[in-house]
N, CA, C and O of each residue as an XYZ file, in Angstrom:
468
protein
N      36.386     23.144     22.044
C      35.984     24.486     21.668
C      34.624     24.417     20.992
O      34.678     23.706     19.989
N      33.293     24.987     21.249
C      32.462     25.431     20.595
C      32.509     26.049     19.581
O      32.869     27.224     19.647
N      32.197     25.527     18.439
C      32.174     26.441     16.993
C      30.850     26.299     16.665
O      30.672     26.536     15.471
N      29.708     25.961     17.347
C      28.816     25.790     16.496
C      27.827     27.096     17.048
O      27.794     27.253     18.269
N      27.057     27.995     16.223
C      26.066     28.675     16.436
C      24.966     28.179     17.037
O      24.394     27.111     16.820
N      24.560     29.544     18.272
C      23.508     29.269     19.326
C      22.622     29.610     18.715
O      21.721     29.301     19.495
N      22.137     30.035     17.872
C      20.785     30.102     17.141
C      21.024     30.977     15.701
O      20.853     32.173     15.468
N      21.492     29.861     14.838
C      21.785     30.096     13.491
C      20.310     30.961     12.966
O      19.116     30.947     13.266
N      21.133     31.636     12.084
C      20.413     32.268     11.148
C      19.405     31.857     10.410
O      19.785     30.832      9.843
N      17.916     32.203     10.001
C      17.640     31.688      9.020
C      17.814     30.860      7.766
O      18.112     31.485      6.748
N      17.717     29.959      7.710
C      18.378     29.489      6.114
C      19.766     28.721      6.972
O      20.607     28.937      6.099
N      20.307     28.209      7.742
C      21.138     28.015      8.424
C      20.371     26.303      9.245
O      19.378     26.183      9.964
N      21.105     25.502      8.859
C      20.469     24.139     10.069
C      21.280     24.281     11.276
O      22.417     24.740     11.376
N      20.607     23.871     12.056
C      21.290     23.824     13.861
C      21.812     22.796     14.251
O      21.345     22.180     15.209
N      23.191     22.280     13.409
C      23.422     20.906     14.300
C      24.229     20.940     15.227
O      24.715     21.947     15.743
N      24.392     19.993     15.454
C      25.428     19.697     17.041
C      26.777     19.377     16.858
O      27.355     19.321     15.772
N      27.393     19.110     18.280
C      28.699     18.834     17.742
C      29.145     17.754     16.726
O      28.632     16.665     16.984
N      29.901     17.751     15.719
C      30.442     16.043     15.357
C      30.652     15.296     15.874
O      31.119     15.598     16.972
N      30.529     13.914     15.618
C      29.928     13.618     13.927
C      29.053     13.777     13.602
O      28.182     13.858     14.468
N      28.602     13.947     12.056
C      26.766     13.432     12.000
C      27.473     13.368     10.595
O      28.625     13.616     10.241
N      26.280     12.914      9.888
C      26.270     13.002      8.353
C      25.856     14.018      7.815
O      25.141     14.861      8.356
N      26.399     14.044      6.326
C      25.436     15.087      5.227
C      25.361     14.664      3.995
O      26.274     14.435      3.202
N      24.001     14.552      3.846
C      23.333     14.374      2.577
C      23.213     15.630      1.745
O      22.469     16.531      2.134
N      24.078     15.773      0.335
C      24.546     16.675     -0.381
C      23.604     16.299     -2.024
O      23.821     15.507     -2.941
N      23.030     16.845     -1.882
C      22.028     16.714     -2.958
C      22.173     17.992     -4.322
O      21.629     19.077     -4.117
N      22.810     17.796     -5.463
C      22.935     18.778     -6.168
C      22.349     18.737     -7.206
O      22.478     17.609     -7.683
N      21.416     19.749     -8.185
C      20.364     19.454     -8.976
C      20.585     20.585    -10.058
O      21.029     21.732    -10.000
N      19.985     19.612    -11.286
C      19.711     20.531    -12.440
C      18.436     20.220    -13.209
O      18.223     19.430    -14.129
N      17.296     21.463    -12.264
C      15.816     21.259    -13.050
C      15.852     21.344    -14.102
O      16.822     21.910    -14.607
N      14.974     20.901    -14.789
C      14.261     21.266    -15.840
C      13.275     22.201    -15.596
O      12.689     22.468    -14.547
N      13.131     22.838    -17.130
C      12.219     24.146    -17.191
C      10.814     24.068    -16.910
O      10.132     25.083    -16.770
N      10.342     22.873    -16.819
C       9.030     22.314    -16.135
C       8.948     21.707    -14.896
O       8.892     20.485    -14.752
N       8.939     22.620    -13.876
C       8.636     22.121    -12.181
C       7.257     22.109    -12.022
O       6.950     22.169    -10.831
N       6.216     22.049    -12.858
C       5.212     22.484    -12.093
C       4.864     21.139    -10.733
O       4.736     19.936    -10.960
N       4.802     21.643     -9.726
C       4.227     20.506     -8.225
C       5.801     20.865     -7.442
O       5.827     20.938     -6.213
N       6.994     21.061     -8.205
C       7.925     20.542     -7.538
C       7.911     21.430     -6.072
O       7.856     20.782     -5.027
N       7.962     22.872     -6.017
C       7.633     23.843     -4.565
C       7.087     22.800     -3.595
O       7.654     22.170     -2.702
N       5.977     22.796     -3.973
C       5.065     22.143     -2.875
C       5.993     20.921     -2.373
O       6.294     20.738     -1.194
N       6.282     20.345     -3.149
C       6.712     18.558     -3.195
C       8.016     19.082     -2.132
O       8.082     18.871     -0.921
N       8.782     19.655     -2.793
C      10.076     19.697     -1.704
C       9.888     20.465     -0.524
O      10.808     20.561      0.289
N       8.500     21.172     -0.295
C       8.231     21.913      1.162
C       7.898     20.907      1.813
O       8.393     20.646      2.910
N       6.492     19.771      0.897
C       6.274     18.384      1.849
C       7.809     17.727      2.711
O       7.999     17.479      3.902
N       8.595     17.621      1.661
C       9.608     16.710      2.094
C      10.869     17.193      3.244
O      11.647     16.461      3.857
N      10.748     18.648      3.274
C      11.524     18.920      4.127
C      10.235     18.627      5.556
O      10.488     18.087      6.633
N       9.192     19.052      5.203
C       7.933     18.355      6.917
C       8.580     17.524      7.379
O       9.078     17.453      8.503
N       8.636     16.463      6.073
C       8.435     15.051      6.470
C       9.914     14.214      7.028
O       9.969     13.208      7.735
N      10.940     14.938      6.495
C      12.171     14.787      6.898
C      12.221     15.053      8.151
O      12.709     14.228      8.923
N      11.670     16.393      8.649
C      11.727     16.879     10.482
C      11.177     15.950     10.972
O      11.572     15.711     12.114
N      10.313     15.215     10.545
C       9.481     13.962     11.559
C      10.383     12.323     11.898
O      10.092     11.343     12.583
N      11.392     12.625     11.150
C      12.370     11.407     10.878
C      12.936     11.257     12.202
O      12.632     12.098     13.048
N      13.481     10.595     12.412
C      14.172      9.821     14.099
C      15.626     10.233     12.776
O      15.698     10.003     11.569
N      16.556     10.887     13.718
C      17.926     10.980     13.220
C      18.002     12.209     12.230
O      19.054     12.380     11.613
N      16.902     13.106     12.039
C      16.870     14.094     11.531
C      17.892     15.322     11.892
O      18.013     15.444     13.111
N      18.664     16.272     11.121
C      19.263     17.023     12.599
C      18.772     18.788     11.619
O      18.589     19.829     12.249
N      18.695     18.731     10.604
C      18.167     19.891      9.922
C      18.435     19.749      8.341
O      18.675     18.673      7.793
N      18.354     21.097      7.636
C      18.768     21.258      6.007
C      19.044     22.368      5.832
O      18.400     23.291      6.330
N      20.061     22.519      5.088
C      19.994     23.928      4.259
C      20.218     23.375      2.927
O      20.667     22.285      2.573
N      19.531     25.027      1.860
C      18.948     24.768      0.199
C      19.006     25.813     -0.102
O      18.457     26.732      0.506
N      19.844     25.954     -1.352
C      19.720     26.835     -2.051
C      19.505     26.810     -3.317
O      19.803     25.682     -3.708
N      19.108     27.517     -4.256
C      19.036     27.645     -5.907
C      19.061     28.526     -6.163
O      18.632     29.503     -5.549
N      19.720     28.461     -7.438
C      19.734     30.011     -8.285
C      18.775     29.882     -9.564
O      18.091     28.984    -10.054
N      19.075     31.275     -9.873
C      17.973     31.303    -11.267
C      18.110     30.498    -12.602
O      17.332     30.608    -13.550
N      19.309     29.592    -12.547
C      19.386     29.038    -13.269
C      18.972     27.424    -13.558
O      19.066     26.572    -14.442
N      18.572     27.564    -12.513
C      18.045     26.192    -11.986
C      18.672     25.120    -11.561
O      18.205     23.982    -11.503
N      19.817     25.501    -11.237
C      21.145     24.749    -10.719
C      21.176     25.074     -8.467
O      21.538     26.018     -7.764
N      20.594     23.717     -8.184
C      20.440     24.154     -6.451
C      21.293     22.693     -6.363
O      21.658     21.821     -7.151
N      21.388     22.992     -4.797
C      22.288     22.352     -3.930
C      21.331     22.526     -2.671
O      20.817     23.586     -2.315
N      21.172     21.115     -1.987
C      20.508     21.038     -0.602
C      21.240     19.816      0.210
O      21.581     18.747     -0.298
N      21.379     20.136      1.350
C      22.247     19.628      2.302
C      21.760     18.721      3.582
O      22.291     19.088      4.630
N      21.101     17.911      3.676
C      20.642     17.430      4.680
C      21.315     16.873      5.989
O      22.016     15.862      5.943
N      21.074     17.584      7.198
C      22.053     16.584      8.209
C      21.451     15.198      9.215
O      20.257     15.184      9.515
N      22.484     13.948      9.739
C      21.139     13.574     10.040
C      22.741     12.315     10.934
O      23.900     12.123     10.567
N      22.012     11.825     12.024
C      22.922     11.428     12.786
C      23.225     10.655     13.126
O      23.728     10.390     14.218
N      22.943      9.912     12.050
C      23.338      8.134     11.508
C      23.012      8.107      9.969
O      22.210      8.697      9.245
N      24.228      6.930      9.753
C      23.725      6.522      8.406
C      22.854      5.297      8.293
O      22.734      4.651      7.252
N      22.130      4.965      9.664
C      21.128      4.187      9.135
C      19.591      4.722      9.266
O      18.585      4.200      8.785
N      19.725      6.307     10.314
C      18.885      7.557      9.697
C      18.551      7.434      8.715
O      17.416      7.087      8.387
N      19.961      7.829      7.600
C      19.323      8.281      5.986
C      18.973      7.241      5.646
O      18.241      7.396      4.669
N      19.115      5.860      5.988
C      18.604      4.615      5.035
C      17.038      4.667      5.050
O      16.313      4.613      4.056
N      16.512      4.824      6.817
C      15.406      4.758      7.020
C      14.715      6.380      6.112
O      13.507      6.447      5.888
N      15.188      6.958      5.902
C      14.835      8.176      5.392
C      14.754      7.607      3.403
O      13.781      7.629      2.649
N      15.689      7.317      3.226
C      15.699      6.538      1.625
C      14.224      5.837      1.513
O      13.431      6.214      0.650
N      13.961      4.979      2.274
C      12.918      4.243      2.401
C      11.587      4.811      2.576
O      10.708      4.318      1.870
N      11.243      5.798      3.418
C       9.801      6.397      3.878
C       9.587      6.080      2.097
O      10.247      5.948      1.067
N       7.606      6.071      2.809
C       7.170      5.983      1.512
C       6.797      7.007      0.310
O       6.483      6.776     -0.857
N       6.946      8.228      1.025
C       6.267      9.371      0.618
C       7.908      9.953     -0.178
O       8.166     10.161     -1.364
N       8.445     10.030      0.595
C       9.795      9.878     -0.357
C      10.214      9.953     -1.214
O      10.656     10.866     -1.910
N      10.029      7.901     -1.331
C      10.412      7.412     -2.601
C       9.633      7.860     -3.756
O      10.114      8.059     -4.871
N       8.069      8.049     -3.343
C       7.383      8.791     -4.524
C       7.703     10.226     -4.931
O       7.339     10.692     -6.010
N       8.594     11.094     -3.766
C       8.973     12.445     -4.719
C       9.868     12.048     -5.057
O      10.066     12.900     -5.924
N      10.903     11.242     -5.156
C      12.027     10.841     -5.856
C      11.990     10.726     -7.019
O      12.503     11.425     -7.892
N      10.995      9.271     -7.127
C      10.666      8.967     -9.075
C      10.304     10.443     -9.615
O      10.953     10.879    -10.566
N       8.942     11.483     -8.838
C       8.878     12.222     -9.901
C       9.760     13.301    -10.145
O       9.494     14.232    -10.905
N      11.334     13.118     -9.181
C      12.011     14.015     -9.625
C      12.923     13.524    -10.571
O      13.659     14.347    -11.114
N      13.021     12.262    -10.892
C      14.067     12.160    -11.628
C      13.031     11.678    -13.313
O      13.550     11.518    -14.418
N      11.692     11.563    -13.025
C      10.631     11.287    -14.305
C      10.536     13.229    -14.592
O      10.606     13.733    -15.713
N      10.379     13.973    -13.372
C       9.526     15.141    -14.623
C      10.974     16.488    -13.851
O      11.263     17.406    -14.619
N      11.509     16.469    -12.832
C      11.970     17.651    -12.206
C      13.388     17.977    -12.349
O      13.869     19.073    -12.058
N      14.142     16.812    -12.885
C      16.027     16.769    -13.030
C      16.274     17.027    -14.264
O      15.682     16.255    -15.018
N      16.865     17.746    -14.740
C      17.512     16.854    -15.955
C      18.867     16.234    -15.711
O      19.427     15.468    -16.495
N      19.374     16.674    -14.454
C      20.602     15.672    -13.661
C      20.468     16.070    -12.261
O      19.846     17.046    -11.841
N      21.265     15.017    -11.440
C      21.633     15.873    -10.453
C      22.643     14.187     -9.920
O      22.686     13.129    -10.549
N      23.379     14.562     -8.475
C      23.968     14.305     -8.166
C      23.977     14.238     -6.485
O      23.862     15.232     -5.768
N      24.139     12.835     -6.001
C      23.630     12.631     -4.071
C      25.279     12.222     -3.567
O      25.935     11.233     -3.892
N      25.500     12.880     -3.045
C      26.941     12.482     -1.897
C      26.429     12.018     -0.455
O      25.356     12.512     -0.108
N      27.020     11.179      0.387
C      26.729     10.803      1.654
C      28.105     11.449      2.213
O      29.096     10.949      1.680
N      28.404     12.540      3.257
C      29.787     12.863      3.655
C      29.571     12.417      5.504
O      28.464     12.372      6.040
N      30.595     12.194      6.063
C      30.330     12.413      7.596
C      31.305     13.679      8.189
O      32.514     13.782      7.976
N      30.617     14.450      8.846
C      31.062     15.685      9.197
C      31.816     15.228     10.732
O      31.332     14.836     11.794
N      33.284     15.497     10.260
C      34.271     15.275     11.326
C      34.160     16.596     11.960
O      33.651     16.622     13.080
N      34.580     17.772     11.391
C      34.613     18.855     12.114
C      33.907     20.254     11.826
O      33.800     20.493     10.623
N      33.520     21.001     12.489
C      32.497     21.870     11.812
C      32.868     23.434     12.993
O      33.059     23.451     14.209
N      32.846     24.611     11.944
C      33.102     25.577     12.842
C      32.515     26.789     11.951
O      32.075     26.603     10.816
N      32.552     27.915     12.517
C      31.727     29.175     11.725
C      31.558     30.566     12.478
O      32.067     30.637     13.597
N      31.150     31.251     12.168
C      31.427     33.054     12.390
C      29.831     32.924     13.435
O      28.933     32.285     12.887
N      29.578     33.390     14.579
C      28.532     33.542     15.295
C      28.454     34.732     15.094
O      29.255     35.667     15.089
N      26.802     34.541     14.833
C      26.064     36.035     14.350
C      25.704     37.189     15.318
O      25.181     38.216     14.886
């Protein structure tokens, strides 16, 4: 059975059937982002350019509490993705100037289904 949307919504990633992975990224900024916009628009570019990329969805609220979801269709994808170099440098400065916590899950998506728009 097809459950997956033929052309998700905005704000919506397009993946395929299962399996794939998801990188579950949950965050609590601090009241000083200044660079961070830019930095995480770079990184979603630079993620689409990845071999094993499959999309993202991100959200945040005003409290500065977000959740972003990366899919990607191996876990040796995300390794090679851990590694890029550009990366690892928004990484340090998120956890030196942009977190005051956050929290990374690796899940593999067995089954996936949803309401077509």
């Amino acid at each position: 059975m097809d459950t997956q949307p033929l052309n998700p919504p905005a704000g919506f990633a397009d993946t395929p059937e299962p399996p794939y992975y998801a990188v579950i990224f949950a965050s609590q900024r601090n009241a000083d982002d200044a660079g961070y916009a830019q930095t995480a628009d770079r990184m979603v570019e630079l993620a689409a350019l990845q071999p094993g990329f499959l999309g993202v969805e991100s959200t945040r609220g005003g409290d500065g509490f977000g959740i972003t979801v990366s899919y990607w269709q191996s876990l040796e994808a995300i390794a090679a993705w851990r590694q890029q170099a550009e990366h690892r440098i928004a990484k340090e400065s998120g956890r030196r100037d942009w977190y005051a916590h956050y929290e990374l899950r690796i899940a593999k998506v067995e089954r996936a289904y949803g309401k077509r728009g």
